[in-house]
C-alpha positions as CSV (number, residue, x, y, z in Angstrom):
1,X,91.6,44.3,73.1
2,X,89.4,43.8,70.3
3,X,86.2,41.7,68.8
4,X,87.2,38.0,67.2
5,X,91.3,39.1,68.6
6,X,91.4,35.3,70.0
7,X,91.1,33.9,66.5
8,X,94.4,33.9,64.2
9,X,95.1,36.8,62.4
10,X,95.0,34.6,59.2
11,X,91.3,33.2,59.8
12,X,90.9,36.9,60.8
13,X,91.9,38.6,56.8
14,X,89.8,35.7,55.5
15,X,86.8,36.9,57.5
16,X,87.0,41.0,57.4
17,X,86.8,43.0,54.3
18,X,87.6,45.9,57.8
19,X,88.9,44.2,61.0
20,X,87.7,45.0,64.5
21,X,89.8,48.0,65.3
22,X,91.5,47.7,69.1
23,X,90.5,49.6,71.6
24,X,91.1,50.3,75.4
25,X,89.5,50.7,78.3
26,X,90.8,54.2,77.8
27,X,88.8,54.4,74.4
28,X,86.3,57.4,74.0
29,X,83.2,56.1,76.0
30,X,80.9,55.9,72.5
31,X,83.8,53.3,71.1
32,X,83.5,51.7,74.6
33,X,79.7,51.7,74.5
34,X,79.0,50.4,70.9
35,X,82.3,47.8,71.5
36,X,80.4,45.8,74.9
37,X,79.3,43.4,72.9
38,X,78.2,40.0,75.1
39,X,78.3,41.3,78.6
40,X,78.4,38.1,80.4
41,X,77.6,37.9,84.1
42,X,79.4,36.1,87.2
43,X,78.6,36.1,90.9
44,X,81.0,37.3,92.7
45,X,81.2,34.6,95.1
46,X,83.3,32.2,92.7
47,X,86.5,31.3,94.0
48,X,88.4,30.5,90.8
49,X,87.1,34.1,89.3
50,X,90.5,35.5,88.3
51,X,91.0,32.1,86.3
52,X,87.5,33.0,84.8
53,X,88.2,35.9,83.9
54,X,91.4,35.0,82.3
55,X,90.0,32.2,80.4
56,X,87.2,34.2,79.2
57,X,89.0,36.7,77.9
58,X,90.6,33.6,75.8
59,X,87.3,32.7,74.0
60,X,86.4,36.4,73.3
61,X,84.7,38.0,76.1
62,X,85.7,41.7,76.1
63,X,83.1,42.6,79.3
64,X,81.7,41.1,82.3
65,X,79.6,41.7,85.5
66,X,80.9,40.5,88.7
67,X,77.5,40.1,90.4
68,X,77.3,41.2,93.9
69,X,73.2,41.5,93.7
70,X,70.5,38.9,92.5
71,X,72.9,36.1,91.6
72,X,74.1,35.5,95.0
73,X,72.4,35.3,98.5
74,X,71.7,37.8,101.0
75,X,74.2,35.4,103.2
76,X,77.0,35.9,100.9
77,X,77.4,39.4,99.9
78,X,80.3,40.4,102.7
79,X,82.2,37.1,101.5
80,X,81.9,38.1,98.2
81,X,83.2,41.6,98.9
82,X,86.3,40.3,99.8
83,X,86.5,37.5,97.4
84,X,86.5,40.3,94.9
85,X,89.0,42.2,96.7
86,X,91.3,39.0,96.4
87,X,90.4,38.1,92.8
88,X,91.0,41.3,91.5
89,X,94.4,41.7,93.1
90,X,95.5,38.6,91.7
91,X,94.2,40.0,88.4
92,X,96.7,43.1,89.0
93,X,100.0,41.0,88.1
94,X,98.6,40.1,84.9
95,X,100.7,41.7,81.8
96,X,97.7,40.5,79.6
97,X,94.8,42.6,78.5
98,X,91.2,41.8,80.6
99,X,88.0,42.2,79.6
100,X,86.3,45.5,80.5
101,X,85.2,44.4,83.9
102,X,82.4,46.2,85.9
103,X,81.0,45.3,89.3
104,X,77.1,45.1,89.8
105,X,76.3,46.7,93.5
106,X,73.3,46.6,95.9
107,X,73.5,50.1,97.4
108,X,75.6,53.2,96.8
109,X,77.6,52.9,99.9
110,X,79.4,49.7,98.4
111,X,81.1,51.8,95.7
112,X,83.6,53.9,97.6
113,X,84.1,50.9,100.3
114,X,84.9,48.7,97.5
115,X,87.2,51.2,95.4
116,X,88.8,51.9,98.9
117,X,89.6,48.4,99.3
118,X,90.7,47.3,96.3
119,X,93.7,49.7,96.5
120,X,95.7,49.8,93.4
121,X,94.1,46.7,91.4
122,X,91.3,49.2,90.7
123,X,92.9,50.0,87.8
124,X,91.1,46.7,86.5
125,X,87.8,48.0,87.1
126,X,86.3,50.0,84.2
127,X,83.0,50.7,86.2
128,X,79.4,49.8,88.4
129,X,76.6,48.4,87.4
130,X,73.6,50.0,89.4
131,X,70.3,47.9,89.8
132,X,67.2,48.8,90.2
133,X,67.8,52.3,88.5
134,X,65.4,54.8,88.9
135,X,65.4,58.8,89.8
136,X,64.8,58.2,93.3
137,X,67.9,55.6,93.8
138,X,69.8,56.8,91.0
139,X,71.1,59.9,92.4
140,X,73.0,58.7,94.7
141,X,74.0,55.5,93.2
142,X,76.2,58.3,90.0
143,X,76.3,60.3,92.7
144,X,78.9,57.5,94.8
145,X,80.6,56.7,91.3
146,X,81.8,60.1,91.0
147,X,82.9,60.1,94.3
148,X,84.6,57.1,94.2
149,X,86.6,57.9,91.2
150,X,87.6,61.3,93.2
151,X,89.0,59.2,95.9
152,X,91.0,56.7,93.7
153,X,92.7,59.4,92.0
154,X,92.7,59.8,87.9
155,X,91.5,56.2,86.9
156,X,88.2,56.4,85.1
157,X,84.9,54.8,86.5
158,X,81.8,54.5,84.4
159,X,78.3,53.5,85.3
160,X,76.2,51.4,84.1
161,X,72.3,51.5,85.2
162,X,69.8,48.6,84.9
163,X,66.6,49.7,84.3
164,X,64.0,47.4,86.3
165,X,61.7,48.6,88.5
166,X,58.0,48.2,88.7
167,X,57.3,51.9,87.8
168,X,59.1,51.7,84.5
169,X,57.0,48.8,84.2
170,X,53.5,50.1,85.0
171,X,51.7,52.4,82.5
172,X,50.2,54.9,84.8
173,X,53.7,55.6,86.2
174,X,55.9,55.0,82.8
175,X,56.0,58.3,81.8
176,X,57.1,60.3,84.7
177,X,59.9,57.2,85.8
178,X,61.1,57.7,82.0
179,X,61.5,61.1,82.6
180,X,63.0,61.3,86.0
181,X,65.7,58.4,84.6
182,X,66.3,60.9,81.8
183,X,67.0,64.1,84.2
184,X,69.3,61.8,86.3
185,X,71.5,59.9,83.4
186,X,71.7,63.4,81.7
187,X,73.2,65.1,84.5
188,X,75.5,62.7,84.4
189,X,76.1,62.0,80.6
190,X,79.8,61.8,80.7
191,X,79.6,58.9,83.6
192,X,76.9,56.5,81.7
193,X,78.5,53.9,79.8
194,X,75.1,52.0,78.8
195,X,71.6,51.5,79.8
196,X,70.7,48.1,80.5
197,X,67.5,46.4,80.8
198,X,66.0,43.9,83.1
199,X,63.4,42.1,81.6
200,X,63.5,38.9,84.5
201,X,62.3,41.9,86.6
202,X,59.6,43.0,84.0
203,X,58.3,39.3,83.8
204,X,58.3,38.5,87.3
205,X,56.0,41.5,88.4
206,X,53.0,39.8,86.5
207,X,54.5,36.2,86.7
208,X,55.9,35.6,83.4
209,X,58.9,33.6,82.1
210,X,58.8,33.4,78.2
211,X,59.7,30.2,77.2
212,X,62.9,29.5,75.1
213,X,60.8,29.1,72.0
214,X,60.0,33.0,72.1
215,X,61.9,35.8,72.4
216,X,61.5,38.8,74.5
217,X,59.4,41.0,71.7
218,X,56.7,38.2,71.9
219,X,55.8,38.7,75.5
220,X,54.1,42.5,74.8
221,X,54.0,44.1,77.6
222,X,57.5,43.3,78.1
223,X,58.0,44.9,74.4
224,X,56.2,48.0,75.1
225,X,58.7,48.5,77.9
226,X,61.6,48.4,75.3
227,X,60.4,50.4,73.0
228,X,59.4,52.9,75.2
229,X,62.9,53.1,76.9
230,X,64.3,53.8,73.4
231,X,61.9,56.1,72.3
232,X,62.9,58.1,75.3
233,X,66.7,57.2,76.2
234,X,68.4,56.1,72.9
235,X,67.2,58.4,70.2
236,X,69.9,59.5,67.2
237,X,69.3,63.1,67.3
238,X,72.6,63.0,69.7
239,X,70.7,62.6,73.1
240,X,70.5,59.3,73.6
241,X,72.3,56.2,75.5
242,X,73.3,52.7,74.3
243,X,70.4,51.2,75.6
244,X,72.0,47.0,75.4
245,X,69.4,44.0,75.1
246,X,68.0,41.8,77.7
247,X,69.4,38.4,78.7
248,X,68.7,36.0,77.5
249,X,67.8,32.6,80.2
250,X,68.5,29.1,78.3
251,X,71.3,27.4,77.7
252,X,70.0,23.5,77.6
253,X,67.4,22.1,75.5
254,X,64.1,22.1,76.5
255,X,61.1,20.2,75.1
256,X,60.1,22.1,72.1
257,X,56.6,23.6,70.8
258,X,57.4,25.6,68.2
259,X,59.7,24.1,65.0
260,X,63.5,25.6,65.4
261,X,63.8,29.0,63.9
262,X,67.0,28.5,62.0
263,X,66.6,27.9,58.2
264,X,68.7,25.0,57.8
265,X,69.9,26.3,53.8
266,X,72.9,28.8,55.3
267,X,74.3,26.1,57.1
268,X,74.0,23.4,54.3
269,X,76.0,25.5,52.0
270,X,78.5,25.9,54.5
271,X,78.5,22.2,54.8
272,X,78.3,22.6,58.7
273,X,74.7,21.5,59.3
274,X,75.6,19.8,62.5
275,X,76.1,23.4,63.8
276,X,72.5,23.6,63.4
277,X,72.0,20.7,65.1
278,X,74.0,22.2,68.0
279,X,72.4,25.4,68.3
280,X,69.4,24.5,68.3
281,X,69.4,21.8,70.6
282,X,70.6,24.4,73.0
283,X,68.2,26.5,72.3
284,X,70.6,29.1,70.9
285,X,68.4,29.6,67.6
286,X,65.9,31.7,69.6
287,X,68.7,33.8,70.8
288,X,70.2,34.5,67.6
289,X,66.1,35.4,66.5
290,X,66.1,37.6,69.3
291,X,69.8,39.5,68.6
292,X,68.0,40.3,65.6
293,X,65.3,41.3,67.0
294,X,67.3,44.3,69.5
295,X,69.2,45.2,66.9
296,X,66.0,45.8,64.9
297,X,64.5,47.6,67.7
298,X,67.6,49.9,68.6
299,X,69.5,47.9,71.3
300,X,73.3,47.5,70.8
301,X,75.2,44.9,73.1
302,X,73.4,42.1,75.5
303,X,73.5,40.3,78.9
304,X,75.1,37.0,78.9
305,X,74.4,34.5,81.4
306,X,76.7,32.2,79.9
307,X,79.8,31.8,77.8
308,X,77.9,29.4,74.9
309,X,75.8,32.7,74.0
310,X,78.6,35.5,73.2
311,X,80.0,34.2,70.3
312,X,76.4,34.1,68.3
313,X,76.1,37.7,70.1
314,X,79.6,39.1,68.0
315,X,79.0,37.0,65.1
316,X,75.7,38.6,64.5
317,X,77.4,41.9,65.8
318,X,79.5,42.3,62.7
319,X,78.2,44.7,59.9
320,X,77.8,43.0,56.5
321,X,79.8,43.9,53.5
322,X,76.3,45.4,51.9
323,X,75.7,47.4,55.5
324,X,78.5,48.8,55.2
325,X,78.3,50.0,51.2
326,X,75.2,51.2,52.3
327,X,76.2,53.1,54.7
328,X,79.4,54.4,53.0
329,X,77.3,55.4,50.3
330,X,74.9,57.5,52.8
331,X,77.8,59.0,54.3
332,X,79.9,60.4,51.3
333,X,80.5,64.6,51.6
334,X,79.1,64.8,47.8
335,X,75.7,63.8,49.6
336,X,75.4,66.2,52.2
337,X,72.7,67.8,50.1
338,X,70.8,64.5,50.4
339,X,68.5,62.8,47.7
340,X,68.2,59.4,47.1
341,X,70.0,56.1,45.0
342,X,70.0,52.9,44.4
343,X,72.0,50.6,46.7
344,X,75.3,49.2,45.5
345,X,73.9,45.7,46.1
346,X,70.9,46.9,43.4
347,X,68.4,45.7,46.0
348,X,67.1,48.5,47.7
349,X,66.6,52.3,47.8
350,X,68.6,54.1,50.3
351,X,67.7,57.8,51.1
352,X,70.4,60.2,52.2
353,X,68.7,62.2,55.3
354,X,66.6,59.9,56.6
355,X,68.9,57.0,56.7
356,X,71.7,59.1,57.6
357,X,71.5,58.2,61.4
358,X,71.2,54.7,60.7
359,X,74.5,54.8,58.2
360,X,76.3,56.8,61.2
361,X,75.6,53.8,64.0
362,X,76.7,51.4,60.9
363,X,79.8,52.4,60.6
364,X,80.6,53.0,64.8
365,X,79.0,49.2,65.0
366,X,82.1,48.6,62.1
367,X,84.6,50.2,63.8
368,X,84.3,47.9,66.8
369,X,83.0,44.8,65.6
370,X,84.6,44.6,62.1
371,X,82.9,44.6,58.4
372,X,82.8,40.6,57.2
373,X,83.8,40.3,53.3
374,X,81.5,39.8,50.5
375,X,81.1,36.1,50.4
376,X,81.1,35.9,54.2
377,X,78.0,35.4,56.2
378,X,77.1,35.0,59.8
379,X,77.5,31.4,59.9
380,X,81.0,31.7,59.1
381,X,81.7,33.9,61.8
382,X,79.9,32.0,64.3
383,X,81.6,28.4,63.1
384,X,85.5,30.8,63.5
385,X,84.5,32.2,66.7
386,X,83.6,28.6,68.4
387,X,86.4,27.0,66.8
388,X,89.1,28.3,69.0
């Protein structure tokens, strides 16, 4: 599979000065980690899932969540067990590549069950995601991964943990739940995929639901939890997870406060202005602010709650033709020495050591997702991506 695949391969060499490369779900897990992209989310309890997935895969979805936990009721959980059991051997005939597909559990118990249930279509399944992650629960949640994986034989099985819990959350217990969430992951490193964070959970212990007008950086406490995390989890210096961004919760239009957040000039000179329109009346131009905004703040990737949000997720994904100068300039073996230059594009300084890390996450984020040519911009990628 690969990023913007289900476009033509002619709208594709108009696009990308470097195309998405391909990659597999046996990939090295940092291609696999940078290459998630739009995670997007299903319960498990849909009956047409296979189809879904299938169709999804069609518009550019290269992961999803089958939801076993939040999305679905306490009531359904055995009949979505073996919903998934049936999807995913329907799933098993297909010749056609699928989307990296994980399923999100409530307790560690459900991952062998599962794995010994699904018999030989568990060759679809790239992996668990694990709610509520902490040091306490986490242990045996990677714990029931790696045994799983024993039991199905050679096929790989990553894990994905979703960090939520009110301890993360509180100050006076931050510090030491950071810490015991770093002992577990890292006795594990080769397992974790991704980190994931659950900001619905972080709102909802003081009672907060940020509006669609604001993104998850405005509400602070929620913003102190982030940056925390990375400051801890996703640092450069070779220790550190893909930490992905937070999902975000609207997809129809609201009554608005704020004016829209999308300068309207990009998309005139495209001559698509009614794709403004569009995104902002479904109150997509606060998500594109706040893909920015974890990308910015170290987060890679993001939870999808719908299909309308993971094209504006891989369109914003791709690394500019100046990015990638940048970075290629960072990088050459002449500089190893360091020092400092001005930027190809003349605009900017860019300093050998200290931007070094940066350059080096540049050019994995190109690998996967593509470098777009000079005179190609975000709303060109977007308008491609929703065309097909």
């Amino acid at each position: 599979m690969r990023h913007f695949g289900h476009i033509s391969p002619t709208v594709r060499k108009d696009l990308f000065h470097q195309e998405p490369a391909e990659f597999t779900g046996a990939s090295p897990s940092r291609v696999l980690a940078a290459a998630l992209g739009a995670t997007l989310y299903s319960p498990a309890t849909r009956p047409a899932l296979a189809a879904d997935i299938r169709k999804q895969a069609g518009r550019g979805v290269v992961s999803m969540v089958l939801c076993l936990e939040d999305s679905i009721s306490d009531t359904d959980v055995c009949g979505a067990e073996d919903n998934l059991v049936r999807q995913f051997a329907d799933l098993d005939a297909d010749e056609a590549e699928l989307p990296l597909l994980f399923i999100r559990v409530r307790t560690p118990e459900q991952i062998p069950d599962l794995v010994r249930r699904l018999g030989g279509s568990v060759q679809r399944l790239a992996g668990f995601v694990l709610p509520k992650f902490n040091e306490s629960r986490g242990v045996a949640f990677l714990e029931a991964v790696a045994q799983a994986e024993a039991a199905g034989g050679q096929h790989r099985l990553y894990a994905m943990p979703v960090l939520e819990t009110p301890d993360l959350l509180h100050l006076e217990t931050r510090v030491e739940a950071l810490a015991g969430i770093s002992r577990t992951v890292n006795s594990h490193r080769e397992r974790v995929l991704a980190l994931r964070l659950g900001v619905t959970d972080f709102c909802s212990a003081y009672g907060l639901r940020r509006t669609p007008d604001m993104t998850a950086y405005d509400v602070q406490i929620v913003a102190g939890v982030i940056a925390d995390v990375v400051n801890v989890l996703s640092r450069a210096d070779g220790t550190g997870f893909t930490v992905t961004g937070p999902v975000w919760e609207y997809f129809r239009s609201q009554q608005r406060l704020f004016k829209p957040q999308l300068r309207r000039s990009p998309f005139l000179e495209e001559g698509v202005e009614e794709l403004r329109t569009a995104l902002i009346e479904h109150d997509l131009d606060g998500l594109l602010r706040e893909i920015e905004l974890d990308r910015a703040n170290g987060l890679l990737g993001k939870t999808c709650i719908h299909p309308a949000h993971v094209t504006p997720v891989h369109a914003l994904s791709v690394v500019s033709h100046e990015e990638f100068c940048d970075a290629q300039d960072i990088l050459r073996p002449e500089r190893g020495g360091g020092g400092v230059m001005r930027s190809a594009y003349t605009n900017k300084m860019n300093e050998v050591k200290p931007h070094r890390a940066w350059a080096e996450r540049t050019m994995l984020r190109a690998e996967v997702f593509g470098v777009a040519k000079e005179e190609v911009g975000f709303v060109d990628l977007l308008t491609a991506g929703l065309q097909v």
